[in-house]
N, C-alpha and C positions, 0 to 999 in steps of 0.2 A: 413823379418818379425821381430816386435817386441814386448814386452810385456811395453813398455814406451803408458799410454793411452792417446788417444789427447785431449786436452782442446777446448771442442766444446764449451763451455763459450764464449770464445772470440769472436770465427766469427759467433754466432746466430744472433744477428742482422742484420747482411747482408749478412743471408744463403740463403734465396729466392732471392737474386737480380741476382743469375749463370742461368740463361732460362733453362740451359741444367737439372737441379736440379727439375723446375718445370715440363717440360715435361715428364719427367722421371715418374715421381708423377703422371701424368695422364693417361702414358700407362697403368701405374701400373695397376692403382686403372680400368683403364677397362679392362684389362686382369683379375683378380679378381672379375667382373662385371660379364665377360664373362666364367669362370669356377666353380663359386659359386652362389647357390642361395640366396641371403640376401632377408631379409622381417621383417617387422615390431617389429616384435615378439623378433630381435635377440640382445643380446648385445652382446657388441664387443670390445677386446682388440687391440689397435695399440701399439706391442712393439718395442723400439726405433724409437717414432713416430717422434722427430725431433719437427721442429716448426711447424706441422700439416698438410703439402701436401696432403698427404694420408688419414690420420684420418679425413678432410675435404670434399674429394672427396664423402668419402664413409657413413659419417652420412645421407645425404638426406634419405637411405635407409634401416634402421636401426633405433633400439627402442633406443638404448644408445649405446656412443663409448667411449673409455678411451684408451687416450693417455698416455704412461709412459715412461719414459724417463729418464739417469741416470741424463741427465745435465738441472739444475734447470736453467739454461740461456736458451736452446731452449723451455724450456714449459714456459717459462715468456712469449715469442715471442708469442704461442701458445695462450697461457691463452688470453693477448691481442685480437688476433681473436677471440676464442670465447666469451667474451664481447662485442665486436663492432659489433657480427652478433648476439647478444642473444642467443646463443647456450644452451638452457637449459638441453638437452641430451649430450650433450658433455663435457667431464671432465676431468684433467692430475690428475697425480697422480706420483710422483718421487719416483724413485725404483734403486738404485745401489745395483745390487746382489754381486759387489764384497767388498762392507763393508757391507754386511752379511744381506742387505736389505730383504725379504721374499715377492714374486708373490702371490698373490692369487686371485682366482676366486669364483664362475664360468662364464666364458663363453660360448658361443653356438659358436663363430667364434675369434681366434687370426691371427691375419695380422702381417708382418713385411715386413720394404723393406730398402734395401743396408746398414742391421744393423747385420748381420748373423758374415758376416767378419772380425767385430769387436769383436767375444766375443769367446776367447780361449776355452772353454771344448762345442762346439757343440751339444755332444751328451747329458751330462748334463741339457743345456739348453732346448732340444725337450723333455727332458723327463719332465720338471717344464711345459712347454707348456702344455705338455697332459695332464698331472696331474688337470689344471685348468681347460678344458675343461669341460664343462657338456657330459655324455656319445652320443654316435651321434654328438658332436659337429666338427669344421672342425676348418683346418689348413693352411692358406695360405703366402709362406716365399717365397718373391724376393728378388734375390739375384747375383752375377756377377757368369758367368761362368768364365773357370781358366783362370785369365788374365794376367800370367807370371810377377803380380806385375808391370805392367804398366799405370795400370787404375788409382791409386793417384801418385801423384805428391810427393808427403811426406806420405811415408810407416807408418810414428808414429801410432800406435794403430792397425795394422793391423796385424791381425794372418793368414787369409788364405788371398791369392791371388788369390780369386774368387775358384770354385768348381767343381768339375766333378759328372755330374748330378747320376751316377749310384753310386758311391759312397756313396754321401750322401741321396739320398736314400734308402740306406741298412741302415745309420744312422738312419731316419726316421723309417725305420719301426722296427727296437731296440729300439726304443724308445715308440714302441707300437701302429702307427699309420698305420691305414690299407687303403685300395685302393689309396696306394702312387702314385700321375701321374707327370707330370710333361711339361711343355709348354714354350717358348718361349714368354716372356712378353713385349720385349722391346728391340733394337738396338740403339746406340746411338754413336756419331764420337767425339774424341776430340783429341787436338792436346796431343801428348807425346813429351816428350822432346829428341832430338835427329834425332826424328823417322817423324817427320810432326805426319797430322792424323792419329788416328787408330779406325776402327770400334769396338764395346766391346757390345756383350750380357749378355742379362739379365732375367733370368730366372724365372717363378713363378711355385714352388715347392705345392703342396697339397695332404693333409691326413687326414683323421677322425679317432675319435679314436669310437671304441666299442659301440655298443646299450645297450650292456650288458658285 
């Protein structure tokens, strides 16, 4: 693991061209389909949405979605999309919490996926999530189970090596978020180096915070 963070700058314009990157993005987003109710009414944050796989997926079903992203190169990619589709509910929004950038909502629903593993203090971060939330609002974070640091190729930027789900679940609910569940989102094979292929799950974590 290390605290060196990667220049996703570089490879955004030919982030979507890996297949393995966009299917990923569509379990996602229907595992998320499939454990939360979206509806019209709802806005919605995608953090670390990338060049908008997900945040894409999941506007058809949804009043507004907002993309945020540290690296102003993937939401350039992003931004693109939504002009070419007219996306007038769909928005990015650049947020680097670690030059002191500041979250804020509210939302009714926060999404994230294969962005968790990138961001050192964890519990920190579920507690800015909840924070944004509107009270009753939900929480849905895919994420790799522990993948012994095999799943990237180039560790740069990476703090955990995927997750063990009771764990951080106890993170989740320190952080204040109650009927924490937890599912299987997604399987996915890719070759490791050394190793040939290797199978790597991927999990979708959810929690709501408080009515009251």
């Amino acid at each position: 693991m290390t605290d060196t963070r990667r220049d996703f700058n570089t490879v955004a314009s030919s982030w979507d061209e890996e297949p393995r990157r966009v299917q990923l993005a569509e379990r996602v987003s229907a595992a998320i389909l499939e454990a939360i109710p979206l509806d019209s009414h709802m806005d919605v944050l995608d953090f670390g949405c990338g060049t908008g796989l997900l945040t894409l997926a999941l506007q058809p079903f949804v009043r507004t979605i907002t993309g945020v992203d540290s690296s102003q190169g993937m939401l350039d990619v992003l931004n693109g999309k939504i002009a070419s589709q007219c996306l007038s509910h769909v928005q990015t929004r650049h947020v680097d919490m670690d030059a002191g950038d500041v979250l804020t909502g509210p939302y009714h629903l926060v999404v994230s996926s294969m962005t968790l593993h990138h961001v050192q203090d964890t519990a920190k971060l579920l507690k800015t999530l909840h924070e944004i939330l509107v009270p009753g609002g939900c929480i849905g974070i895919a994420d790799l189970d522990t993948d012994g640091g095999k799943f990237h190729s180039d560790n740069t930027g990476v703090f955990h090596f995927g997750f063990e789900r009771e764990r951080l679940r106890d993170i989740f609910i320190g952080a204040g978020f109650e009927n924490v569940h937890d599912r299987t989102a997604a399987t996915l094979r890719k070759p490791v180096e050394g190793s040939g292929e290797q199978t790597f799950s991927v999990f979708l974590m959810t929690g709501y915070r408080a009515r009251s």
